[in-house]
N, C-alpha and C positions, 0 to 999 in steps of 0.2 A: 534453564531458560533465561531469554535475555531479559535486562527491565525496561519499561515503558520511557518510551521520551518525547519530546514535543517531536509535533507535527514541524516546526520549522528545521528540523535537524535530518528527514529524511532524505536516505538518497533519492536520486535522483537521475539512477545509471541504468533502469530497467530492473532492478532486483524485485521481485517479490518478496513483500512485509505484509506482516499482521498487522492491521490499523483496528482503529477505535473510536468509534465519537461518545466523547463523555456526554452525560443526561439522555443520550437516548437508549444509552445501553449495549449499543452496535457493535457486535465485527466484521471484519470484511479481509480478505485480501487482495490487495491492487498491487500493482509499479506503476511507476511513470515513463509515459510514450512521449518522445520526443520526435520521433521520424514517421510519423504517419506521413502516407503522400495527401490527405487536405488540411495537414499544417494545424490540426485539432490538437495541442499539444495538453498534456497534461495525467491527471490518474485516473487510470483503468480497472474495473473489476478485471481481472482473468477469467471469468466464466463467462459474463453476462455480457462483459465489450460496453456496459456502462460506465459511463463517465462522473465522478466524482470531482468537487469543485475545493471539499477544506475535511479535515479530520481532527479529532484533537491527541490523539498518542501514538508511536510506532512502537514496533520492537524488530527484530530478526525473526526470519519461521527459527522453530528448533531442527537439528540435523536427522537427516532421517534414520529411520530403524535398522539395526542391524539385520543382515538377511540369515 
């Protein structure tokens, strides 16, 4: 698995990452939308289509399971 890094170093290309907010204890995983049509730009849960404003760590997902 990858290691944790600042929030300011995440991409920014649509990837899905494991995020984190330190002291609340949280995971989550979002990307970042950039092309919505009403110009909402910024991070998405993937499940929930909530929007997310600041995080404090990323990583990469790990790769998935062999079949």
């Amino acid at each position: 698995m990858s290691e944790w890094k600042s929030f300011e170093t995440a991409p920014k290309d649509g990837t899905l990452i494991l995020v984190y907010w330190s002291g609340s204890r949280c995971f989550g995983l979002l990307a970042y939308e950039d092309l919505l049509e009403d110009g909402n730009i910024g991070w998405y849960d993937q499940f929930s289509g909530e929007k997310y404003h600041s995080f404090t760590h990323w990583q990469q997902l790990p790769p998935e399971p062999p079949k």
